[in-house]
C-alpha positions, 0 to 999 in steps of 0.5 A: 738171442738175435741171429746176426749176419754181416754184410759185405760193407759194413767191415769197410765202411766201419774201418773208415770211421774215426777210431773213437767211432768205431770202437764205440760200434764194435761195443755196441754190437757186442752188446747187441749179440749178447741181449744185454742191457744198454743194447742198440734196438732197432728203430723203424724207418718212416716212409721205408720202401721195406718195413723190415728196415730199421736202424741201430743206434751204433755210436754217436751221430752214426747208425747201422742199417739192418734188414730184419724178420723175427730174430735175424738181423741182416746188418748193411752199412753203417753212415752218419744218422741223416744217411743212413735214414736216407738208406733205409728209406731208399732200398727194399730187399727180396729173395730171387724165386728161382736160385733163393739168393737176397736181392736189394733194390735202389727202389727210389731211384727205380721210381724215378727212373719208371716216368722216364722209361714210360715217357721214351717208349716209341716201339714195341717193348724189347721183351714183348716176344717173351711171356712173364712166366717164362722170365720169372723162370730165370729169376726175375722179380714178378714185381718188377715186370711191369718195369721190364716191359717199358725197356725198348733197348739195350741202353735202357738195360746198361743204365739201369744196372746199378739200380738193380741186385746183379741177379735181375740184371744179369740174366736180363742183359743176356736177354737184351743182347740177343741171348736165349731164355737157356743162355738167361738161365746159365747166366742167373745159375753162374750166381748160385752159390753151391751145386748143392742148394736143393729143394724149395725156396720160401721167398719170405725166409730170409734167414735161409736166403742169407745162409745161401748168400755167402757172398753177401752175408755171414752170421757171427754168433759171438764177439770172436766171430765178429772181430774176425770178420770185421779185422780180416780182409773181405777176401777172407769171408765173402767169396762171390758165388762162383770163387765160392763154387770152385774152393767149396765143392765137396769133391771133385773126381779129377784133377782141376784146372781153373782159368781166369784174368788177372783180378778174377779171384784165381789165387783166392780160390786157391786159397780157400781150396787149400783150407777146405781141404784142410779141413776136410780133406783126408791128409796133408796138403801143398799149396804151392806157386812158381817162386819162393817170394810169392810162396811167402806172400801165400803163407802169410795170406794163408795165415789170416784165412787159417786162424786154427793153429792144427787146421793151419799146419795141415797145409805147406807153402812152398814152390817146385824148386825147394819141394825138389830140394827138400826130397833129395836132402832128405834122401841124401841127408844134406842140403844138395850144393847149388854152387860150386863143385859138384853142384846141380842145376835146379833142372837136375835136381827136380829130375833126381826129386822125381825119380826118389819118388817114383822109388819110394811111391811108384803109381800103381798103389795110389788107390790102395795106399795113398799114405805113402805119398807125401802130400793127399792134396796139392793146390797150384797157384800160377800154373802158367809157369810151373816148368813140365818137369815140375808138373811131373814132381808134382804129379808124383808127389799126390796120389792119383785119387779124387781131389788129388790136384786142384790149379790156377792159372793164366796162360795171358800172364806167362812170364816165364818160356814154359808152355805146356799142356796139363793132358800131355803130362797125363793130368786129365783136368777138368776146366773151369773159367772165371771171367769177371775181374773185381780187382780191374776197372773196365777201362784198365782191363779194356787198355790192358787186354788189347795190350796183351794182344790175342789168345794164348796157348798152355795148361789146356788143350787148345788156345785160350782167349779173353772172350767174355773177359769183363770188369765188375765195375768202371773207374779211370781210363789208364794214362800214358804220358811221353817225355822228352828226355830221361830226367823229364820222365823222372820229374814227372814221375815224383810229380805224379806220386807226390800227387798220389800222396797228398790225394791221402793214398797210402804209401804202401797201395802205391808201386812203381815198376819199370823193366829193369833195375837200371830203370829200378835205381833210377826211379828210387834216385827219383823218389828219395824222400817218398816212402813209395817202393819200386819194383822190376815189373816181374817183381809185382807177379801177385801182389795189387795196389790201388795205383801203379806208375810204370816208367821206361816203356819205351821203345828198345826197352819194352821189349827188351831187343829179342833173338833174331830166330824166328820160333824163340823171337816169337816166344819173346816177343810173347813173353814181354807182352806178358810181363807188360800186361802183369804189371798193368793189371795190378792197378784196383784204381789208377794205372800211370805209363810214361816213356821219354822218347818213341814209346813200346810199340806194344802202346800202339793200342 
């Protein structure tokens, strides 16, 4: 029987397929894992860079590209016969020798590229100083040194990044930028996906690779698998090496604190946590963020990745305010009013939560009875805004044992006044950062982070800065447009997402926001006719979308006017920056500004 992995693409690029086309492939690669007559069977590719290359005949006039040895099958793309053809013949695919991931090439387009690097060489190559032994120790492939020796600039390494798997590039680039050969290593090391992977690698094992490579393989060994990777987001089943490092670790002897911008994978790290502690965890566990809307988007997120109804019900979503609402109406044995008479305020009501559990837990049996707490693990999603009486609650309400708090967060995207540090609440967290966001393109994420402004304070020790805050990839710059009046700036806007529409966007990939919901009502006044929402710039906390149009950032309304104190100005002026930030950066594509008269003084970029 064939071992199948898929590749991270295959499931996109199948979805785009016409309906027809796509069920007949679904059918044929069920038949395929099942070795049954009428089976696609891989056809060699002539003139391939790679002779494990082949394709499989998925449906008509469309084939898979398959990287194969023995009985491992490692499934690419699906195209059109004459592209695919074009696909197999271009790449060639490898092991790096030092970290055992798969590596594929543009090999085509390396050979082209090879008569141009020769005919520019007019000084000494820009890695003449380092011996081949030493780069093939971070990683680099024997085969392609003769190719690394003709590169004499940083610009020759920038362009030739897309030609080449991320693991030669990267450590390269360290090198090209005046990194050390140990900075080169950290950088290739960042791609190993588990602190785990011990003994030697067998650069012709292409099985053992893949099983190493999560990000860009999984084997699916019956038709449930395979559906289950093809209809689930790619969030779901490949996790790049480092989300991957942080959600998996078998165990971490203190609490965790993972730090990364907007796009970096916070949230789905978080996710993946709480399912692996879900199933390997020893006992209930909270995954639980700032509000009760992004606590229902988490449930249902948790849903799709959580497909085993009894591993599923080990894991609660909820927010501080209801865990705390939860605890005293257990205790008192009804629902606390909030309004009226004899109502607390959510402050009190987390205080008396708190002080239910020291009573009924204390601290001092975390190590010898940790049941009698009512979560083992908790998981925290945008820990920026979860208020230090509710860290407390949370603190209390898990023991003080390994895997006990597991958080993510971004100081940069605060919209809330709360600022606190996780060592000052006696939570010794260990700090892990993620810095390149797959969600943001690098101009998006340039225009958003000199929006944003310097470091930011809170969750750890110190400030926390965007060094070495960087985008997977390039796309539009953002564009910011000024009107000359309030009814000009909502023609533009319908004109914009009308645009949006026909350019065959989704309707639900479009969000529009402004600051307030004045500015809400007016917009959707605008929009009538168009099934495209909007939404206070708050309210798209967590979510994402291909495009974003953000009306009113004018002067006097972005930012709201702030209190004349100076610390509590300060802390507005902050604050307002934030929640302009969170909005810009929940755009994958396509960012659109507009103002009628002076615009935010935050634009002045």
């Amino acid at each position: 029987m064939p071992r199948l992995a898929i590749g991270p693409e295959f499931p996109r690029e199948l979805s785009a397929l016409a309906q027809p086309v796509r069920r007949d492939a679904v059918v044929a690669l069920r038949r395929f894992l099942l070795n049954v007559a009428g089976a696609p069977h891989p056809e060699g590719v002539r003139g391939g860079r790679d002779p494990r290359v082949a394709t499989l005949r998925l449906a008509p006039g469309h084939r898979g590209v398959v990287v194969r040895q023995r009985d491992v099958y490692w499934l690419r793309t699906v195209l059109p016969d004459p592209d695919a053809w074009s696909y197999a013949r271009r790449h060639r695919y490898g092991v790096n020798p030092v970290i055992g991931v798969v590596e594929e090439w543009d090999a085509e387009a390396l050979e082209r590229v090879e008569p141009a690097l020769r005919r520019s060489v007019r000084s000494a190559g820009l890695f003449d100083a380092i011996c081949d032994g030493d780069l093939m120790g971070i990683g680099l492939d024997v085969h392609a040194l003769p190719l690394f020796r003709l590169i004499t600039n940083e610009a020759d390494v920038a362009a030739l990044e897309p030609l080449l798997p991320p693991t030669q590039h990267a450590p390269l680039a360290v090198l090209a930028g005046g990194g050390t050969l140990a900075d080169a290593w950290r950088e290739l090391d960042a791609w190993r996906p588990s602190d785990e992977e011990s003994g030697p690698i067998d650069p012709e094992d292409l099985h053992a690779a893949l099983r190493r490579s999560q990000d860009r393989a999984v084997f699916v060994a019956d038709k449930v698998e395979l559906d289950r990777v093809l209809d689930t987001p790619a969030w779901c089943t490949f996790l790049p090496p480092r989300q991957h490092r942080l959600a998996r670790a078998r165990r971490y002897e203190r609490p965790v604190l993972v730090v990364g911008g907007a796009g970096t994978g916070k949230t789905v790290v978080a996710l993946h946590r709480a399912a692996h502690l879900a199933a390997h965890g020893s006992g209930p566990v909270l995954l639980v963020t700032f509000t009760q809307g992004l606590a229902e988007e988490l449930a249902a997120r948790l849903d799709l990745l959580i497909q085993d109804e009894v591993l599923r019900k080990r894991v609660e979503v909820d927010n501080p305010e209801r865990l705390a609402l939860r605890i005293v109406a257990d205790a008192e044995g009804r629902r606390p009013a909030l309004v009226g008479p004899g109502a607390r305020t959510l402050t009190e009501l987390t205080e008396e939560a708190l002080r239910l559990l020291s009573l009924a837990t204390g601290d001092l049996l975390d190590d010898v009875d940790p049941a009698r707490k009512p979560y083992r693990h908790i998981v925290v999603d945008e820990a920026q805004d979860v208020s230090p009486a509710q860290w407390r609650l949370l603190r209390a309400a898990a023991p003080r044992a390994h895997d006990d708090l597991f958080a993510v967060g971004d100081p940069h995207q605060r919209v809330t006044d709360t600022r606190v540090t996780l060592g000052s609440l006696g939570i010794p967290a260990v700090r892990h950062a993620l810095t390149l966001s797959y969600r943001l393109s690098q101009e998006l994420l340039s225009f958003a982070v000199r929006l944003r402004g310097g470091p930011a304070g809170g969750l750890a020790d110190g400030m926390t800065d965007m060094y070495g805050f960087r985008a997977a990839r390039n796309g539009d710059r953002p564009v910011v447009r000024a009107y000359d009046t309030p009814e000009s700036e909502l023609a533009g806007l319908r004109g914009t997402i009308e645009s949006w529409l026909a350019d065959g966007v989704p309707a639900d990939e479009i969000a529009v926001a402004a600051r307030n919901t004045r500015l809400v009502r007016a917009a959707r006044r605008a929009l009538t006719g168009l099934d495209v929402r909007a939404w206070t710039f708050q309210h798209l906390k967590g979510l994402e979308f291909e495009r974003v149009a953000l009306i009113g950032v004018a002067e006097g309304v972005v930012p709201e006017p702030p209190p004349e104190e100076p610390d509590a100005r300060a802390r507005a002026l902050q604050r307002e920056r934030s929640i302009l930030f969170v909005a810009c950066t929940r755009a994958r594509a396509m960012l659109y500004i507009s103002h009628s008269g002076r615009g935010s003084p935050f634009l002045s970029l």
